[in-house]
N, C-alpha and C positions, 0 to 999 in steps of 0.2 A: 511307709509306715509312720516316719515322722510330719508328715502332712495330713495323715487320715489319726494320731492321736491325739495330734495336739489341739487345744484348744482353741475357738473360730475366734479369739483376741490376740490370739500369739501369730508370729510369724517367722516361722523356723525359716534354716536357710531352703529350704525343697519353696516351701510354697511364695518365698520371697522372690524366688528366680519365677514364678507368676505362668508359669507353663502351663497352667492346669488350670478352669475354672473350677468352682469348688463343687459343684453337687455329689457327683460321685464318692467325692471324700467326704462328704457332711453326709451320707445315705452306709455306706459303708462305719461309719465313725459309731452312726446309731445301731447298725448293726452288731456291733464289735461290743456293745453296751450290754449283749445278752452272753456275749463266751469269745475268748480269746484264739479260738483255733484258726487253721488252714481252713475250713469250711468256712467260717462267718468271715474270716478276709475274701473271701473268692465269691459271696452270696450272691451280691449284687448284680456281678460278671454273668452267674449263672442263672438267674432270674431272667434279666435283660435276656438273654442270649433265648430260653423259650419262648419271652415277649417277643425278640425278631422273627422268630420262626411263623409263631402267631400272626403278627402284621403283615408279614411279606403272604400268608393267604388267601390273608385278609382286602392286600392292595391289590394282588392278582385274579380273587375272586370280580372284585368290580368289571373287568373286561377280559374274563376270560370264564370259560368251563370249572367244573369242578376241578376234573382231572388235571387239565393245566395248572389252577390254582393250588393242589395238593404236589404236582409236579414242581413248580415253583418253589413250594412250600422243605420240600426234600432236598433240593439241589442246597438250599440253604443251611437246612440242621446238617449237611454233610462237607459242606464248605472249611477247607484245610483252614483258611484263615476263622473262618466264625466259630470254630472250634476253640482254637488257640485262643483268643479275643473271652472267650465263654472260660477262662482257667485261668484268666490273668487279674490279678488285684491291678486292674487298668479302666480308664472311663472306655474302654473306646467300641466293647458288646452293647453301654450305657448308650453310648452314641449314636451307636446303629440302630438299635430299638428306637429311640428319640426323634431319628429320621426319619427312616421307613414309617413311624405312627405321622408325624410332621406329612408325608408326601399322600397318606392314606386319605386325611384329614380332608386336604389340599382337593386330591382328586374327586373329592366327594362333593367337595364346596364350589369346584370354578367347572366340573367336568357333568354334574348329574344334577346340581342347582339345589344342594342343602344346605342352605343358609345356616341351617344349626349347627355344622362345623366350622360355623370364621369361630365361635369364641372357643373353643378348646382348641383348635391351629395355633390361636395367639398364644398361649398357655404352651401347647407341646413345643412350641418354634422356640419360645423362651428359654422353656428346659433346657432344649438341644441346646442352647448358647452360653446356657450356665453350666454345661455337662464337658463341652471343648468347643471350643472356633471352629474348628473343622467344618461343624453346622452351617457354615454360612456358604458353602459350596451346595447344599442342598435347596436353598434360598436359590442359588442362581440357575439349578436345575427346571425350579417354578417358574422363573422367570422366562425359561427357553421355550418352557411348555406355553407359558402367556402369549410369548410371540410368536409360536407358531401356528396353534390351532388359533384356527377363528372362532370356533364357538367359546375358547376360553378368553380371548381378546376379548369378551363382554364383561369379564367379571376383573381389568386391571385394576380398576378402582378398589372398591371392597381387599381386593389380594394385598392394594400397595397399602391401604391405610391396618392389615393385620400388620403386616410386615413391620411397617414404623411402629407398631403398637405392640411389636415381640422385641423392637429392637429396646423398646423406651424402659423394657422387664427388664432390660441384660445392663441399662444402663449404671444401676449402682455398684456391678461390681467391677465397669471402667472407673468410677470413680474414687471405687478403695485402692487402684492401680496407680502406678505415679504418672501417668497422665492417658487423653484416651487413643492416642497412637500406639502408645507404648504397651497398654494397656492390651488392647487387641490384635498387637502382632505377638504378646506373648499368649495369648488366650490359646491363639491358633498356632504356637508353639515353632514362631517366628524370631529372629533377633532382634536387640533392643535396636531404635533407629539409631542410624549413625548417616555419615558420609556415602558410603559406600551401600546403605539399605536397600536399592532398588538390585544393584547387584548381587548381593545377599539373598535375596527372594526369587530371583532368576534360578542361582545357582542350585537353591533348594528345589524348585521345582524337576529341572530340568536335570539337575547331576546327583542332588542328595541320593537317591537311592545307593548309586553306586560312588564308592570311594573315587577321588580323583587320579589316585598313580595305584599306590599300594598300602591295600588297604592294613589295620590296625592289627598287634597277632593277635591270634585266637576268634578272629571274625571269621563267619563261611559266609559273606559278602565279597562277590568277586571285586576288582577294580579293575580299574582301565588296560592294566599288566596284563590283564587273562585273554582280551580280545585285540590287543593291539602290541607291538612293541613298546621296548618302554619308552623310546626318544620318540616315536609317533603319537603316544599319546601325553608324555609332557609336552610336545608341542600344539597339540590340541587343547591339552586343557591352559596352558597360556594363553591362548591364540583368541577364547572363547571371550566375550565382550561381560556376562555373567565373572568369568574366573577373575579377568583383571581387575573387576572393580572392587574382587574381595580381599578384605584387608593381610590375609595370608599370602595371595597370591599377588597382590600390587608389588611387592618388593622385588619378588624372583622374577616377573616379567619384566620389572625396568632393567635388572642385571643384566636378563638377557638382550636387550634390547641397547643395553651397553658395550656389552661384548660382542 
């Protein structure tokens, strides 16, 4: 709430820590301009969330039947996560809608040869990178689809020059960030750099879901405790080349490695 009231000159502590690009909260902010409720905070969530239902039939219609693309279309509005996502004063329904239009675009452009989706691609890719970082896993989605199919290997060119031309939209708000590493490991809701960064990013990938021993009270996030002992899995998560380089965990492995 204090990220989405305050105004786009301020910078409270939420949006200082830079975790978040801002669309969602400038889209929500304008919202919140006509009435203060629990509806107009969650509008945007809920918006998005029948745009994803819409694009995902829309992506699936291109190479598939009706019914598959209505099937598609189903499994989605009923998606335990796309639900939650659709109720949460959160970018991340923003996000999903963002992509899935971003991959629709894509498939239209490199896969059926319509030219007149590179300029609204560059436009929705932007969005997606002003909305969360996250975006840029969908980017490399494109890119797998480039190097596999051969009829899409024709159109690298045109794809790599939207691409730098979605990146060069995102680029002012690396540079309201305190620099642009920093900038876009918090966009994507990553640590700030340090020493230890590359371990940092491992850990996240690879462990963040699950707590490393035992997890925080009050979480129903298992940890390590529930599938393993507990000395098997403090020795795992020491052991792990991610764990040691993080700065929590660099102390208690040198102890151990002392004793």
């Amino acid at each position: 709430m204090a990220a989405i009231a305050s105004p786009a000159g301020d910078d409270p502590p939420v949006r200082a820590e830079g975790r978040q690009s801002p669309l969602y909260y400038a889209l929500t902010s304008f919202v919140l301009g006509f009435g203060s409720s629990e509806a107009h905070l969650r509008f945007i969530s809920m918006l998005a969330s029948l745009g994803l239902v819409l694009f995902t039939y829309r992506l699936a219609r291109l190479v598939a039947l009706r019914r598959e693309a209505l099937l598609a279309a189903a499994l989605t509005a009923l998606s335990p996560f796309q639900l939650v996502y659709a109720q949460e004063a959160r970018p991340y329904a923003l996000t999903g809608l963002l992509m899935v239009a971003t991959l629709y675009l894509f498939a239209r452009a490199v896969l059926f040869g319509k030219t007149r989706s590179w300029g609204p691609f560059v436009v929705v890719s932007a969005l997606a990178l002003w909305c969360q970082g996250i975006a840029l896993l969908g980017i490399a989605v494109q890119g797998v689809v480039i190097g596999v199919y051969g009829k899409a290997r024709k159109q690298i060119v045109p794809w790599s020059i939207a691409v730098v031309g979605s990146f060069l939209l995102f680029v002012p708000w690396l540079i309201m960030r305190r620099g642009p590493l920093a900038a876009l490991g918090h966009a994507a809701g990553l640590p700030p750099p340090t020493e230890h960064f590359p371990g940092h990013v491992l850990r996240m990938l690879f462990m963040g879901p699950v707590s490393l021993i035992t997890v925080p009270e009050g979480t129903r996030v298992p940890g390590l405790d529930a599938f393993l002992p507990r000395g098997v899995a403090q020795c795992c998560s020491s052991q792990s080349p991610a764990c040691r380089s993080c700065s929590r965990c660099a102390p208690r492995s040198s102890a151990a490695r002392a004793a």
